[in-house]
C-alpha positions in Angstrom: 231.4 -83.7 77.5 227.7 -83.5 77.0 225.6 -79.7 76.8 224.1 -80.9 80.3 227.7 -81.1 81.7 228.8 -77.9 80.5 225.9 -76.5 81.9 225.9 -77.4 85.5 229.5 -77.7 85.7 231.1 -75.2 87.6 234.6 -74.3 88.5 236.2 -73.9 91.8 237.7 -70.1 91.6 239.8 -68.5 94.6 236.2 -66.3 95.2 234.2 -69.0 95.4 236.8 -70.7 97.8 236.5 -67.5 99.8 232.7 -67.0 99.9 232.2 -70.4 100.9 235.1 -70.7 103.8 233.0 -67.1 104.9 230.0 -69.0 105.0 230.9 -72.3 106.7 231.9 -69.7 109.6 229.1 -67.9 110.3 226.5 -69.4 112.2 223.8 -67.1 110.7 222.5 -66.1 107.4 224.5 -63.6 105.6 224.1 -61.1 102.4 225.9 -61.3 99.6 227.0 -57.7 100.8 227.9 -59.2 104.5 229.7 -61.7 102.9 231.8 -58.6 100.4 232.3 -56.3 103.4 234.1 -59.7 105.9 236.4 -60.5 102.7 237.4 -56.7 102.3 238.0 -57.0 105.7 240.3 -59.5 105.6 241.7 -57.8 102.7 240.5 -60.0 99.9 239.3 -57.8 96.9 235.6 -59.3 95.8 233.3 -57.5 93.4 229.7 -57.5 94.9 228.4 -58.7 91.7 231.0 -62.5 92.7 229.5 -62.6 95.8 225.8 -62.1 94.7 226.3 -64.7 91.9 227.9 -67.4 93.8 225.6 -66.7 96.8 222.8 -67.8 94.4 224.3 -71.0 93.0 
């Protein structure tokens, strides 16, 4: 595996799962805080800091 690939490669995790199930629901934009506060919600423990992170990838 080349630097390049390392790089951009990025693995599927059970938050990332989560933020992006969240966001394929709403039919507006959401904050990485919206997105924190529906997950707690639901009961799903989520640091702000995940969702601001994966929010930007």
């Amino acid at each position: 595996m080349s630097i390049e690939q390392t790089a951009t490669t990025r693995r599927v995790t059970r938050p990332r799962l989560l933020i992006t199930q969240v966001l394929a629901e709403l039919s507006r934009f959401a904050t990485a805080q919206e997105i924190t506060d529906i997950l707690r919600e639901r009961g799903t423990r989520i640091g702000t800091a995940t969702a601001y992170r994966n929010v930007q990838m």
